[in-house]
Every structure is written in structure tokens, then in C-alpha cells.
C-alpha positions in Angstrom: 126.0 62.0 66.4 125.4 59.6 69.1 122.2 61.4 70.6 120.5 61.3 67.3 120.9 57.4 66.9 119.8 57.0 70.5 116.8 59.2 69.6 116.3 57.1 66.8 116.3 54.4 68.2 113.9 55.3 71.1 111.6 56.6 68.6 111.9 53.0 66.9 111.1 51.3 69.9 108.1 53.6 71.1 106.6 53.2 67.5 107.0 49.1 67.9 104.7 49.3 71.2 102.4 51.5 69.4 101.8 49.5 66.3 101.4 46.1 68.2 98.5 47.4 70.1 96.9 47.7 67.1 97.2 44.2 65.9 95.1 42.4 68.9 92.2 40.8 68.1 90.9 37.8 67.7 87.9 35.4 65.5 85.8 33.0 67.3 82.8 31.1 66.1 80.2 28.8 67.7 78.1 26.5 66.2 75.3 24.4 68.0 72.5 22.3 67.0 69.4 21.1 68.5 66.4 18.3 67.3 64.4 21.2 65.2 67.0 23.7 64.9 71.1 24.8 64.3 72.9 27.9 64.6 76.4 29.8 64.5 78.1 32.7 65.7 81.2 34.3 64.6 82.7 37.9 65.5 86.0 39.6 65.4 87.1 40.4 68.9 89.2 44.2 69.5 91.3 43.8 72.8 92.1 47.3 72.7 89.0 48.5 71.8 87.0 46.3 73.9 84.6 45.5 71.0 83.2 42.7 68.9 81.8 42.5 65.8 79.9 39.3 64.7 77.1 38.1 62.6 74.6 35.0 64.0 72.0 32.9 61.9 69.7 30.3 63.4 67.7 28.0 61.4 64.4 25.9 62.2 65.6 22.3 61.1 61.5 21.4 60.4 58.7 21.6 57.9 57.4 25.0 56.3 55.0 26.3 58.6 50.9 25.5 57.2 48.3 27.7 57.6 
């Protein structure tokens, strides 16, 4: 009876390592601006994975251009 609550418990344990793995990542954004123009950056980062995913938008700050 003992062996299967130490195997139990092992598996437990293995399956807590596992799952926290999982949970690393990470948001970051950057914003900026200049005289004519401002822009932003923001991505999910993936430890494990070694991955980002982000979206980025820059404006220009002046007058429509005329033609």
C-alpha cells in the first residue's frame, strides 16, 4: 500500500514540474515618440518556446501628404 502512495506521489510531483513549464511567459510593450512621429510595441514572450509574438504600429504625427 505504501509503494502505490509513493508512486503517487512521484507522479504528483513529476506532473507539477511539467505543468509549470508551461506557464512561462511574459508581455512587454514599448512605446516611443519622436517630433513627427509615435509608436508601440507589445508581444507575448514563450520562455520555453523561445518565441514572441507581438503586434507594432507607428504613426506619422504630421499633415496629410499633398500632391
Amino acid at each position: 500500500m505504501k509503494t502505490g502512495r509513493a508512486k503517487a506521489g512521484l507522479l504528483l510531483a513529476a506532473a507539477a514540474v511539467l505543468l509549470s513549464g508551461c506557464g512561462e511567459s511574459q508581455t512587454i510593450r514599448y512605446q516611443g515618440s519622436g517630433g513627427s512621429w509615435e509608436g508601440s510595441y507589445q508581444a507575448d514572450l514563450v520562455k520555453s518556446k523561445k518565441s514572441q509574438l507581438g503586434t507594432y504600429s507607428f504613426r506619422y504625427k504630421g499633415d496629410a501628404r499633398k500632391d
